[in-house]
C-alpha positions in Angstrom: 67.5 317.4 95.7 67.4 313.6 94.8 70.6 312.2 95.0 71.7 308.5 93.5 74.9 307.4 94.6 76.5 304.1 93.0 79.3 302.6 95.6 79.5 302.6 99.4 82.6 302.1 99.9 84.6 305.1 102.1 84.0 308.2 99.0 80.4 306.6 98.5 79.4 306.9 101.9 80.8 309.9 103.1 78.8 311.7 99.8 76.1 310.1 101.4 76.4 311.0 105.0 77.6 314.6 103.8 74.8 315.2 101.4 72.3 313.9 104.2 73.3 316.8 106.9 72.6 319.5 103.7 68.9 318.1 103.6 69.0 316.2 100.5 66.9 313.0 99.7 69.7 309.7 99.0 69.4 306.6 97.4 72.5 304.5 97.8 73.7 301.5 96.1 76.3 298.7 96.6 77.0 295.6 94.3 78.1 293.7 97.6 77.7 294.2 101.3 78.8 297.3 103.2 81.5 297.6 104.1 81.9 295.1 100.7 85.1 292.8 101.4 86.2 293.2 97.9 86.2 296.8 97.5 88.7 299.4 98.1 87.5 300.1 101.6 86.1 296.7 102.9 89.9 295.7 104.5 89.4 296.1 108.2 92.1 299.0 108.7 93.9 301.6 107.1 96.6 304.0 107.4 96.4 307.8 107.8 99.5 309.6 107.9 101.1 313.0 107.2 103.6 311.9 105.6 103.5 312.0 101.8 106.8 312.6 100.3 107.1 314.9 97.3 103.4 314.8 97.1 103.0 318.5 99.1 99.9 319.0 97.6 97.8 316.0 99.8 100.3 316.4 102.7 98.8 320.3 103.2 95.8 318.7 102.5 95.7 315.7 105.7 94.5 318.7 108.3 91.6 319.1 106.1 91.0 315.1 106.1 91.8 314.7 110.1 89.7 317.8 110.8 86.8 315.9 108.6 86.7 312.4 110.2 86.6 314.2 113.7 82.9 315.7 112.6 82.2 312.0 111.6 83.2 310.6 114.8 81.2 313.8 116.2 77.9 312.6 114.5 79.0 308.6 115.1 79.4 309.2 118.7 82.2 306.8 118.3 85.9 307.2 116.9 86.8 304.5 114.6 90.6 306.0 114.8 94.1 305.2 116.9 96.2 307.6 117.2 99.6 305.1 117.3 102.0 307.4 115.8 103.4 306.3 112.2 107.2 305.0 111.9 109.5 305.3 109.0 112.9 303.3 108.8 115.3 303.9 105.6 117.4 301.9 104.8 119.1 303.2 101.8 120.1 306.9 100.8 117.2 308.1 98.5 114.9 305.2 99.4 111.2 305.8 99.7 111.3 306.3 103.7 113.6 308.8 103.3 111.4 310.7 100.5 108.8 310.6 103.2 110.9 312.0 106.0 112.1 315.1 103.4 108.4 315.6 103.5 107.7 316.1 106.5 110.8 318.6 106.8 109.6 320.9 103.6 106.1 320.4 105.7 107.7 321.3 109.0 106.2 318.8 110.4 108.3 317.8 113.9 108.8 314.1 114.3 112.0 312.4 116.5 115.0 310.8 114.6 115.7 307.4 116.1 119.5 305.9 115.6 119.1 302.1 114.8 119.8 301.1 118.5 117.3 303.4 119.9 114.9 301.9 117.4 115.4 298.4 118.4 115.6 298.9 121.7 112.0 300.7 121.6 110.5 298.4 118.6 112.6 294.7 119.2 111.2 293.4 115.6 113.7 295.5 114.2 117.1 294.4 113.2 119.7 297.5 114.1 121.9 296.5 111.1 120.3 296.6 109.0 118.6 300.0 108.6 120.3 303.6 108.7 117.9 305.4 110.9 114.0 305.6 111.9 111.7 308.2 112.6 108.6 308.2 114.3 105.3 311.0 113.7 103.1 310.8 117.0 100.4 312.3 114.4 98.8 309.2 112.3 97.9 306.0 112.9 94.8 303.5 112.0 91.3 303.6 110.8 89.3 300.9 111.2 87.5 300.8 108.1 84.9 297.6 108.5 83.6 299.3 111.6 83.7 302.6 109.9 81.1 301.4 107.0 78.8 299.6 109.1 78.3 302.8 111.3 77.7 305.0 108.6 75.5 302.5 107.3 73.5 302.9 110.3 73.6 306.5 110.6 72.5 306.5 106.9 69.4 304.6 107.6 68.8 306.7 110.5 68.8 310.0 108.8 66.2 308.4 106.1 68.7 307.3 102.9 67.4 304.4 100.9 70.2 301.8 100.9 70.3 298.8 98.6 72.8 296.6 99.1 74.0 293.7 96.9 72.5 295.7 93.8 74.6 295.6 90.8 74.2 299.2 88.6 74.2 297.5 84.8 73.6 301.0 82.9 74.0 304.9 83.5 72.3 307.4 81.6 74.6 310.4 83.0 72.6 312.9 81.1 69.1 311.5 82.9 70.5 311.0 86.1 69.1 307.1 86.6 70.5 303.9 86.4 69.4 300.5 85.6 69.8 298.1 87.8 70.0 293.9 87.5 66.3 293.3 87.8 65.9 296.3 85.1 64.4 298.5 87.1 65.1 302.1 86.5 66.2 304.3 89.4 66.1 308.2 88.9 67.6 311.1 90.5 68.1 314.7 90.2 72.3 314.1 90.5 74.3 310.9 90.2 77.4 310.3 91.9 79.4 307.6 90.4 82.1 306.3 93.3 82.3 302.6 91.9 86.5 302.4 92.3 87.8 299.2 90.3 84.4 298.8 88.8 84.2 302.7 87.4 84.9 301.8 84.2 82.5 298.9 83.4 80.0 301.5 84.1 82.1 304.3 81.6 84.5 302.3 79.6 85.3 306.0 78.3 87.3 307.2 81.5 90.3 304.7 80.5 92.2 307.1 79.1 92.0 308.7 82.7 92.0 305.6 85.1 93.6 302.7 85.3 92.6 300.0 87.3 95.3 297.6 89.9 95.1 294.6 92.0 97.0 294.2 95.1 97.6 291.9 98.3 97.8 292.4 101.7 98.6 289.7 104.6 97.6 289.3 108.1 100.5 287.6 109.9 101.3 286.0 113.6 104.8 287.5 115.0 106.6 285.7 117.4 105.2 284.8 120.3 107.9 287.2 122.4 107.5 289.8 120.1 103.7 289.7 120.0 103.3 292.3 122.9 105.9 294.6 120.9 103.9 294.4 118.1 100.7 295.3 120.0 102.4 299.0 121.2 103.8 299.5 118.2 102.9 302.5 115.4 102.1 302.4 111.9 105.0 301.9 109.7 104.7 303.9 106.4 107.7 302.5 104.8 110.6 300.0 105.5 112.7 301.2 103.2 114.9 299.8 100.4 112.7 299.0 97.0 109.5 297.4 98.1 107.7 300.4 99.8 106.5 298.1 102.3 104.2 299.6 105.3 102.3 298.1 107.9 99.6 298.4 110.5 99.8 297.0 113.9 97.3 294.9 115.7 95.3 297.5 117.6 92.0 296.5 119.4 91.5 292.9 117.0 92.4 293.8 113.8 95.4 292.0 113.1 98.8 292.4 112.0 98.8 293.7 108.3 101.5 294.0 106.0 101.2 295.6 102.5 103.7 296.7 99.8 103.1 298.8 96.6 105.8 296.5 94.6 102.7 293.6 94.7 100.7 296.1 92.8 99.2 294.8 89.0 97.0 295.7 86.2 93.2 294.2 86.1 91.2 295.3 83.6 89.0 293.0 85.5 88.3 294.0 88.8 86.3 290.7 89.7 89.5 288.4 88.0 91.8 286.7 90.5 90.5 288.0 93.6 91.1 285.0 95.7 95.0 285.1 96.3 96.9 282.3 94.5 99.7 280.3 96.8 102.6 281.8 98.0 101.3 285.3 97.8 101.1 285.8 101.5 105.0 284.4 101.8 106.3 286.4 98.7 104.7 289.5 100.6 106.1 288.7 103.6 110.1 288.0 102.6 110.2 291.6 101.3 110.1 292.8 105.0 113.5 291.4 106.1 115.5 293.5 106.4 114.8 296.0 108.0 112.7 292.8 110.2 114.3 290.5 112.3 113.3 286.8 112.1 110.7 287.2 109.3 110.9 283.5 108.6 109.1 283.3 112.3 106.3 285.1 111.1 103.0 283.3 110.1 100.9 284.2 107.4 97.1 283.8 108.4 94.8 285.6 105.9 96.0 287.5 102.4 93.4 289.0 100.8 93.5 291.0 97.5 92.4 294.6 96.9 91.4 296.2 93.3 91.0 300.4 93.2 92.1 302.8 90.3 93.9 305.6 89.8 95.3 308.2 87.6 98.5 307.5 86.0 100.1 310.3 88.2 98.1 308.7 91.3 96.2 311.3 92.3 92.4 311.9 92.8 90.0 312.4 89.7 86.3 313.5 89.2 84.5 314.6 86.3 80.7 315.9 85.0 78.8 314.3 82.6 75.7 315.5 82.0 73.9 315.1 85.4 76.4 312.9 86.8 79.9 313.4 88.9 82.3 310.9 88.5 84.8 310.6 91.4 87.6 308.4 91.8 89.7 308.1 95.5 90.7 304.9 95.6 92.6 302.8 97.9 94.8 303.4 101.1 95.8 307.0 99.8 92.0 307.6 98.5 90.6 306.1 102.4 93.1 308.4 104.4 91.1 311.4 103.0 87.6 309.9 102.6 85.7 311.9 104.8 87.5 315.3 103.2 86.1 313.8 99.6 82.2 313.3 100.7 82.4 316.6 102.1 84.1 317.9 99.3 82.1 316.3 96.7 78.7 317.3 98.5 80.2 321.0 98.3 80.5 320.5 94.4 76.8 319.5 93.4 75.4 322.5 95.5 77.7 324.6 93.7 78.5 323.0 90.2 82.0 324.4 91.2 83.5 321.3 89.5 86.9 322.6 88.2 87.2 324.1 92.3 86.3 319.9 92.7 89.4 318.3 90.3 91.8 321.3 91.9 91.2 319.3 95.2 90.8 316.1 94.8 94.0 316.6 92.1 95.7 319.0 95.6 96.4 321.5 93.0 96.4 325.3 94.4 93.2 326.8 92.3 
């Protein structure tokens, strides 16, 4: 079968890479580079974690996605992964670290309470006084995204896919299966898979009613220079606590320091608006981490870069058929942590047509 899919980023490529070990022919296309630095997969890591809060559907589901990115390390020959543990700290009763933690308990997932003194004494960019407890999961950690792409681009190649990058899709006849593209040249396929993210719904202005599309920031930062070696043995922090659902990623093998918070989160109708961060994002960003970090004002911001995905207004997965085509929408941190489940998952879907077995998943509904 002659597959078209429009996106590489993370749910693009693993389609790809899936559909290429069941024999089919691909075609795949990317409006930018892969990985593209303005998508929803082009930062250079991301966090995967099994903790997910009251959200039990995806956290049964993370065995599926850790089990999936081991066969794409497998057919890699590289792992793109760390394995650094992921650390929660709550401040408050009821804050969003805590929600996590419950998580893991209904789960029964095992993970180690850490008073605040044990905390700092093991992580010393912590301020004990600030926080109530921590808790660390040794399962979770970082996946280095940039250097996932640019593998699978090569594995994609290898295996005899048709790649075209920088190719914007203008039109989609889902019913025909093709596309037109900016030099109006008509590319057909038996199937279409449509895993634009933030630019889904240029393509079908229909699906707003079922996605809406964000902007966000994210900020590389220099610690301390005494803390710096802390940092560099430290694990993935899911949430800080208090309101501003901060996380972060620590700066394993070159990828820098990253700190992220959902509270920075907008609508953008216009994916390609403001994407070059406007002053004082990176310092806004990075005040919300103190407390539960010590000497934040120490910290130096060194790159903020902005992100733009979509999701349902319950923030969960979403495909649907039209005509010939599956749409699919897994979008940003929570859509990369699984992206090697979806490609499998979507692959499995066009050779059955079992699209309602499809939403159920990507949804982490029970069928």
């Amino acid at each position: 079968m002659r597959v078209t899919i429009v996106g590489a980023g993370i749910a693009g490529l693993s389609t790809a890479w899936s559909l290429a070990k069941l024999g089919h022919d691909i075609t795949l296309i990317e409006q930018g580079s892969i990985p593209n630095p303005l998508a929803a997969s082009g930062d250079r890591s991301r966090m995967i974690r099994r903790a997910y809060g009251d959200a039990d559907g995806y956290a049964r589901t993370i065995a599926e996605a850790f089990d999936s990115w081991d066969l794409l390390w497998n057919d890699l020959g590289v792992s793109h992964y760390a394995n650094c543990g992921v650390l929660g700290i709550s401040q408050h009763a009821g804050d969003g670290a805590e929600q996590f933690r419950t998580g893991l308990d209904r789960m029964k997932f095992e993970y180690e309470q850490l008073d605040p003194r044990e905390a700092a004494e093991r992580y010393p960019f912590l301020d004990p006084s600030t926080f109530r407890y921590a808790y660390l999961d040794q399962d979770g950690g970082a996946l280095f995204s940039e250097r996932i792409a640019r593998d699978m681009k090569a594995w994609l190649k290898m295996r005899g896919a048709e790649i075209r990058t920088h190719t914007k899709v203008l039109a989609v006849d889902a019913h025909a299966a093709s596309v037109r593209i900016e030099d109006d040249t008509i590319i057909r396929a038996d199937r279409l898979v449509v895993t634009a993210g933030a630019w889904t719904l240029q393509l079908f202005p229909s699906l707003a009613e079922n996605l809406m599309t964000y902007r966000n920031v994210v900020a590389y930062m220099e610690p301390p220079a005494d803390l710096a070696e802390a940092w560099s043995n430290a694990p993935a922090i899911v949430d800080i606590g208090g309101a501003s659902s901060g996380y972060v990623l620590p700066p394993i093998d070159c990828v820098g320091l990253k700190f992220g918070a959902s509270v920075h989160r907008s609508r953008a109708p216009d994916p390609d608006a403001n994407r070059v961060a406007v002053p004082g994002e990176g310092d806004s960003l990075r005040r919300l981490f103190s407390p539960p970090f010590s000497r934040i004002d120490e910290y130096t911001v060194t790159e903020v870069k902005t992100c733009a995905y979509t999701f349902t207004a319950d923030e969960r997965f979403f495909s649907k058929r039209i005509g010939n085509t599956l749409v699919v929408s897994a979008c940003s941190g929570h859509g990369y942590k699984f992206g090697a489940a979806v490609g499998r998952r979507v692959a499995q879907a066009l050779d059955t047509e079992d699209d309602a077995g499809l939403s159920h998943w990507l949804r982490a509904e029970a069928v």
